[in-house]
C-alpha positions in Angstrom: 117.3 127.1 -72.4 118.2 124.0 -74.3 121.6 121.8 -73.1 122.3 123.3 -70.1 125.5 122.7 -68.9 127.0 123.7 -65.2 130.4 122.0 -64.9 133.1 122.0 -67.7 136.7 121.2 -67.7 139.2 123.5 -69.9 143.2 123.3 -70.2 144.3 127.3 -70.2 147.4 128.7 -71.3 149.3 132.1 -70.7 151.6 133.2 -74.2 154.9 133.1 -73.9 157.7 136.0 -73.8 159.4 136.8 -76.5 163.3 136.8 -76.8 165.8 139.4 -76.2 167.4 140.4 -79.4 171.1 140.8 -80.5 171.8 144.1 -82.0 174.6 147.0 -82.5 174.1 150.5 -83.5 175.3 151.1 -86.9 174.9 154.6 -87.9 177.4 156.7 -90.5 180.3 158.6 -89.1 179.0 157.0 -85.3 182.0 154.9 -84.4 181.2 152.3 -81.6 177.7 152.8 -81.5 177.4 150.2 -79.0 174.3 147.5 -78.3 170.8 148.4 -79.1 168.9 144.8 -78.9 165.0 145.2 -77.9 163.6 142.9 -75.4 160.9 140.6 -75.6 157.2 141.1 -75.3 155.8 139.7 -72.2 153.5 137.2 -73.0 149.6 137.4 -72.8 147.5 136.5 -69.6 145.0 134.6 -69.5 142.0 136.4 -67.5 138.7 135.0 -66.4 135.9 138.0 -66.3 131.9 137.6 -65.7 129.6 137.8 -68.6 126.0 138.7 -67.2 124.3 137.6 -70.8 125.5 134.0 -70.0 123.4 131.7 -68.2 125.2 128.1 -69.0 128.9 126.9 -69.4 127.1 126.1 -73.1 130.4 127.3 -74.7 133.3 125.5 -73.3 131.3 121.8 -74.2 133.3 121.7 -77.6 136.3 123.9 -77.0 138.4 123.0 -74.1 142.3 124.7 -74.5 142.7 128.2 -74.2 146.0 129.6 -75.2 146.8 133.7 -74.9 149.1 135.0 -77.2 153.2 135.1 -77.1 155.0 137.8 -76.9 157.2 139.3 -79.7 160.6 138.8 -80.3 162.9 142.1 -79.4 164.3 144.1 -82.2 167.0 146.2 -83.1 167.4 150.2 -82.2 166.4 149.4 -78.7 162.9 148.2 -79.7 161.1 146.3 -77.6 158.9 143.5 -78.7 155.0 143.7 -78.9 153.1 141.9 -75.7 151.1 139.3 -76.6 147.6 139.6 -76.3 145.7 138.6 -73.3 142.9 135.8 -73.2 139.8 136.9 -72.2 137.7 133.4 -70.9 134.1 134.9 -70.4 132.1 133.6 -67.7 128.3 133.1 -66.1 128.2 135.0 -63.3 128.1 132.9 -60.1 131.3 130.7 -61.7 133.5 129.0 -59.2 136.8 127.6 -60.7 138.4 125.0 -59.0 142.0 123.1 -59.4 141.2 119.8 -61.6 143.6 118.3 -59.4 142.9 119.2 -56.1 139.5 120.8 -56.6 140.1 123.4 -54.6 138.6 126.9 -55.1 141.1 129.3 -56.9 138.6 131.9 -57.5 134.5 132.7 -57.6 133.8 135.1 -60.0 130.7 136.5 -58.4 131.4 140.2 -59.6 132.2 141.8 -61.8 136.4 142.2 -61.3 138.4 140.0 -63.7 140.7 137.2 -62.1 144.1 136.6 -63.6 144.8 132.7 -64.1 147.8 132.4 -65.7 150.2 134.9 -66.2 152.2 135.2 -69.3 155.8 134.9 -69.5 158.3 137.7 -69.2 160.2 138.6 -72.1 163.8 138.4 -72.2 166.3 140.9 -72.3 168.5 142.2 -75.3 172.2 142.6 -74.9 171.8 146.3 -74.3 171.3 145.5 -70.9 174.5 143.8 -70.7 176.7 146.7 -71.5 179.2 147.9 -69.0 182.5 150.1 -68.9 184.5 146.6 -69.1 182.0 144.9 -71.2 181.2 146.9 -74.5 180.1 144.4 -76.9 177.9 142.2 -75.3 177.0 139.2 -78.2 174.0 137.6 -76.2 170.6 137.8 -75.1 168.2 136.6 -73.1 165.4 133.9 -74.0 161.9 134.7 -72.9 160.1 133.0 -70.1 157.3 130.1 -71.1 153.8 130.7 -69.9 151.9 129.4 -67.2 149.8 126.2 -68.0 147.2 124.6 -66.1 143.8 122.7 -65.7 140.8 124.1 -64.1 137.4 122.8 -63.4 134.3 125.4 -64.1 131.5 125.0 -61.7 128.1 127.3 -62.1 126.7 127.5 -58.9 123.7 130.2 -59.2 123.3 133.5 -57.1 119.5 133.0 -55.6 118.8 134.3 -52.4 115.9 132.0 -52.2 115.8 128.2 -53.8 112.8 126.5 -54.4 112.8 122.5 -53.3 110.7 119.7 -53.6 109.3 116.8 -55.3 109.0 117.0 -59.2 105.2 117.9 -60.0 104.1 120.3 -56.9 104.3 123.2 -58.3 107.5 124.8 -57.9 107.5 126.2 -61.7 103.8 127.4 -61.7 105.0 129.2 -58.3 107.8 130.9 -60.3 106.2 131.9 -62.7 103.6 133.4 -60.6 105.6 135.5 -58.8 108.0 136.6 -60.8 108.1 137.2 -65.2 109.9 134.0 -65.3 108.4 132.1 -67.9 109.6 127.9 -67.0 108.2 125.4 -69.4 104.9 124.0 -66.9 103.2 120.5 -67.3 101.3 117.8 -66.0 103.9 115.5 -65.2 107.2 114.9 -63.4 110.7 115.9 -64.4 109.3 118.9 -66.7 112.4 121.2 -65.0 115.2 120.0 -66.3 117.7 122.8 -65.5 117.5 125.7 -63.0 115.3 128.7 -64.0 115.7 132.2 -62.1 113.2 135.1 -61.3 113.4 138.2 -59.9 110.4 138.5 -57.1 109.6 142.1 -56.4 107.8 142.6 -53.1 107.4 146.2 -53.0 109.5 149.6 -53.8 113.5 148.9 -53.1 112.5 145.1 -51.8 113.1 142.3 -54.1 115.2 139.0 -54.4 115.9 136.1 -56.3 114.1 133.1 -56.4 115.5 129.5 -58.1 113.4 127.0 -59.3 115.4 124.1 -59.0 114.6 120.3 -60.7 112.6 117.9 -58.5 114.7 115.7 -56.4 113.2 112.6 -55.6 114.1 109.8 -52.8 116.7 107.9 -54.0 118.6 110.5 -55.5 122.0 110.3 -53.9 121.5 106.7 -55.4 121.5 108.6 -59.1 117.6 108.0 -59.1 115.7 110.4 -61.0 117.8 113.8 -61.5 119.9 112.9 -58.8 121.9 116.0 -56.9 123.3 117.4 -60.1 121.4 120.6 -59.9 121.7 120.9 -55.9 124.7 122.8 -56.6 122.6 125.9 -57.1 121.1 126.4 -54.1 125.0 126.2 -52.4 124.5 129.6 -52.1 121.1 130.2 -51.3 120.1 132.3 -48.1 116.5 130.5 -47.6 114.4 127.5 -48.9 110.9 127.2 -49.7 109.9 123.6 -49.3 106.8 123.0 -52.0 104.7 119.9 -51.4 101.6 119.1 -53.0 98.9 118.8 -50.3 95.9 117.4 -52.6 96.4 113.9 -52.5 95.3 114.1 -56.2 98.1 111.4 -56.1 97.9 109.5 -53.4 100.9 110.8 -51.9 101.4 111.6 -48.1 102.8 115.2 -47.5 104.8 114.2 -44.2 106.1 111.0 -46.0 107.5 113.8 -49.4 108.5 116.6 -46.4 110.7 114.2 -44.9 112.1 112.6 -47.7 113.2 115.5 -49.2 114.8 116.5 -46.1 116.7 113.5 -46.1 118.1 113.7 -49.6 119.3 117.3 -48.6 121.3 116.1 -45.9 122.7 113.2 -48.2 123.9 115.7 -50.3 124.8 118.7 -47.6 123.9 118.9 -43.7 125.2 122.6 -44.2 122.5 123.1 -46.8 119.5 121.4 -45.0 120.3 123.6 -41.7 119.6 126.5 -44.2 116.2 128.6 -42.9 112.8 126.9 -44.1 109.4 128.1 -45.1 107.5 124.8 -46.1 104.6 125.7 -48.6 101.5 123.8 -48.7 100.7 124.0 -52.3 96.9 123.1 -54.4 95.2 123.7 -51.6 92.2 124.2 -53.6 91.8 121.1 -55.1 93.0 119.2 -52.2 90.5 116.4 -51.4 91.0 115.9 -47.9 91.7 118.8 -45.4 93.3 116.6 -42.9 96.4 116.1 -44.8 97.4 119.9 -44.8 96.2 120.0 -41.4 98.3 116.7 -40.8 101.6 118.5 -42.0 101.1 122.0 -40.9 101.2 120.4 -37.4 104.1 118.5 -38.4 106.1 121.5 -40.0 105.3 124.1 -37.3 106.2 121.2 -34.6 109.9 121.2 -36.2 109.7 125.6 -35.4 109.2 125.8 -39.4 106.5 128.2 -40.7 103.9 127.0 -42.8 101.8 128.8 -45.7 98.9 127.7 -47.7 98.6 128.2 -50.8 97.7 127.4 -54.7 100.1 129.0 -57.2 97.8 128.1 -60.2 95.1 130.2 -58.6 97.4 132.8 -56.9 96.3 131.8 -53.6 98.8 132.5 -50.8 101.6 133.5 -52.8 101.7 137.3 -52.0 101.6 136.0 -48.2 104.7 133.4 -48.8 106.9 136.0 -50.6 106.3 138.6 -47.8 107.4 136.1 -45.5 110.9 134.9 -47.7 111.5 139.1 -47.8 111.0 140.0 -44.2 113.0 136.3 -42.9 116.1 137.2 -45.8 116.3 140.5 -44.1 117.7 138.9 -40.8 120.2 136.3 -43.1 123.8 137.4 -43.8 124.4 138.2 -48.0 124.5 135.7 -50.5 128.2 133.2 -50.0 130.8 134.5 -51.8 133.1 131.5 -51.4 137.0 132.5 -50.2 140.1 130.9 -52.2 141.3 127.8 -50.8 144.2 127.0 -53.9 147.7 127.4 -52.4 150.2 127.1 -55.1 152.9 124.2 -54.5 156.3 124.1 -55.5 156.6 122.9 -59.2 157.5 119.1 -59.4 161.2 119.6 -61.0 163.6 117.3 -62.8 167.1 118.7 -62.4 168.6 115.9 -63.9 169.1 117.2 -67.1 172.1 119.0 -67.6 172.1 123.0 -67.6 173.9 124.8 -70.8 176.3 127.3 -69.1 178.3 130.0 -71.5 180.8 132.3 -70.1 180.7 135.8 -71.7 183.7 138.1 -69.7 182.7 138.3 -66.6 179.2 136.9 -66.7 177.5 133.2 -66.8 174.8 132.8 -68.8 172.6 129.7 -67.3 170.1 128.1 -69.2 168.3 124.9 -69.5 164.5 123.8 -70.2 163.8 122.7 -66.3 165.4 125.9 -65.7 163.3 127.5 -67.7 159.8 126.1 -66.6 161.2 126.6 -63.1 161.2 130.0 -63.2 158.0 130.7 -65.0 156.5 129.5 -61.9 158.6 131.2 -59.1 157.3 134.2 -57.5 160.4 135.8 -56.8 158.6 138.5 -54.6 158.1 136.0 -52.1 160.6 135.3 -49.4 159.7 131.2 -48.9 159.7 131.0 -52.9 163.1 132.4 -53.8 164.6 130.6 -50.9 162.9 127.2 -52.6 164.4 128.4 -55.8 168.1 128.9 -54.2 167.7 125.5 -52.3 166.8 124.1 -56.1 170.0 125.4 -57.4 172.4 124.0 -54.9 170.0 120.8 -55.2 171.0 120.4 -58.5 174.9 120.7 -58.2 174.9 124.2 -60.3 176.9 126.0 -58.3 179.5 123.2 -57.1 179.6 123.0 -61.6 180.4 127.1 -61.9 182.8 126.9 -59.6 184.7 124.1 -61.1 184.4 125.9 -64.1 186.1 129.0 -62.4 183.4 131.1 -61.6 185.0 134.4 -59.5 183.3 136.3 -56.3 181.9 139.0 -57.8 181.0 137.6 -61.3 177.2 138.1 -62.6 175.4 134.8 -62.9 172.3 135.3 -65.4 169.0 132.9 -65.4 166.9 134.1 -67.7 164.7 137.5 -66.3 167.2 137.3 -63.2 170.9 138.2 -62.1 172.8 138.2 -59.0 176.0 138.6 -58.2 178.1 135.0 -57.0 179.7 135.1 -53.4 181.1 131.4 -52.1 
């Protein structure tokens, strides 16, 4: 799995609507036919969904803007414009996209449901909405809404119930490829991971898990030695550890000294991850050269309340004993974390300084302006707190105290774009 990438940063884009349409209905021997302008297409959304054939963020290294489709202009004869087409963004699964800003979690696309990130602009409306008894020939429209646009940060944090931890060189690999039909590239010296690999361990009939292989962390790797933490990230989620140290002395390490370090480089990068469950693995016990050194930190391990299991992948020794063990311990541990939303959407940052464009057609005022405009596209107006930010905005920015030196009457229709009301002073 060459250039494996885990974190990218893309700029999406929802389409815009399209524009309401003005239009009348000519037809031989019809008199009056009246207004028949089409609205607008609603623009396309822009919608994150799971790819299970992806296993890297590979494809968003060169392209980074997405932007969905507009919508299509209204016509005449009461036809509506086409909606733009949405963006599909296609995703490993296990994804978590964050605000770039804030870096807060706006969704984790562990299944399979699609997530909507920007919507796309509503269409506007064609003057045969604005027809009434008093108001026959309606000679305006509406513009369409602009779409949403915003920057997200992708994060691939993998879903293994069990990670695999240690120093580079012990044998974590040799281990996953044992007991699983992962197949890890496996040498004689350190660093030979250099991206997370994932098998599938099954124990016995309707028991099986996940097991990740992650690169060797050394000490020093908050610092930026070695690796560093930059594959830590994908055991966020894992349910239990298995701590692999080489107990052979073959080079002239001390197991208690590479137990404990590693421990401490966990908690440097989480204390929530090294409080995870532990089995600590004793690996190439068959060439070790000095019993007293497994002995040494099987004393040590079980002191801390950790079980300890020895064993030599290369020869198969142990493993089917370890991987009961991770089976029968993840069957007390909640699921796999599913991490919750933590985005909350703030009020646009708006410049109301710009003057508004206001046209008076009968007995309605037609509003219209870019701030306006931008505004809008980001107002929920289902929501109570919004749409009374939204009014407060208006009176903020002198647009009614301007209609009403115009001459604006109760009872006249004020139209913003994909919304009317009726004025009262």
């Amino acid at each position: 799995m060459p250039n494996f990438i885990d974190t990218a940063r893309i700029t999406v884009k929802s389409g815009a609507g399209g524009n309401g349409v003005v239009s009348f209905h000519r037809e031989k021997y019809v008199a009056a036919g009246g207004p028949d302008g089409g609205d607008g297409g609603r623009g396309g959304d822009v919608i994150i969904r799971v790819d299970r054939h992806m296993s890297t963020l590979m494809d968003f290294r060169y392209k980074r803007k997405y932007v969905a489709e507009n919508g299509a202009d209204g016509q005449g004869k009461r036809c509506s414009g086409r909606d733009g087409q949405p963006l599909v963004i296609k995703v490993p699964l296990g994804t978590v996209v964050r605000d770039a800003e804030t870096r807060e979690i706006i969704c984790d696309m562990s299944g399979d449901e699609p997530f909507v990130l920007c919507r796309g602009g509503n269409g506007g409306w064609g003057n045969k909405h604005f027809a009434t008894p008093t108001r026959q020939v309606p000679r305006f429209a509406k513009a369409g809404l602009p779409g949403q646009e915003r920057s997200v940060l992708l994060e691939l944090k993998l879903l293994a119930d069990v990670g695999l931890v240690g120093f580079p060189n012990v044998g974590k690999s040799t281990l996953l490829s044992v007991v699983s039909k992962a197949q890890p590239k496996i040498a004689n010296y350190h660093f030979t991971t250099l991206y997370p690999n994932l098998g599938v361990v099954y124990v016995e009939e309707g028991v099986s898990f996940v097991l990740a292989d992650i690169p060797g962390i050394i000490e020093g790797a908050s610092e930026g030695v070695g690796l560093g933490h930059d594959f830590l990230r994908h055991v966020d989620r894992c349910r239990l550890l298995i701590h692999v140290v080489d107990v052979s002395g073959s080079e002239g390490r001390d197991p208690v000294a590479d137990f404990e370090a590693i421990n401490e480089e966990l908690k440097q990068y989480s204390p929530e991850l090294a409080s995870r469950p532990m089995l600590v693995a004793g690996n190439k016990v068959d060439i070790a050269e000095d019993r007293t050194l497994v002995e040494t930190l099987k004393a040590h391990v079980e002191a801390e309340g950790m079980p300890f299991f020895e064993l030599s992948a290369a020869a198969h020794l142990g493993t089917r004993e370890l991987m009961l063990a991770a089976a029968g311990k993840l069957r007390e541990l909640p699921p796999v974390t599913v991490y919750e939303p933590t985005y909350v959407q703030r009020p646009p940052q708006v410049d109301t300084s710009e003057p508004l464009t206001i046209t008076h057609e009968d007995d309605v005022w037609i509003v219209e302006g870019p701030w306006l405009q931008k505004t809008m596209a980001n107002v929920n107006f289902g929501d109570y707190e919004s749409r009374n930010w939204f009014d407060r905005m208006l009176r903020e920015s002198g647009l009614f105290d301007q209609l009403e030196e115009m001459g604006i009457q109760d009872g006249d229709t004020v139209s913003l774009y994909n919304l009317e009301f009726e004025y009262q002073k």
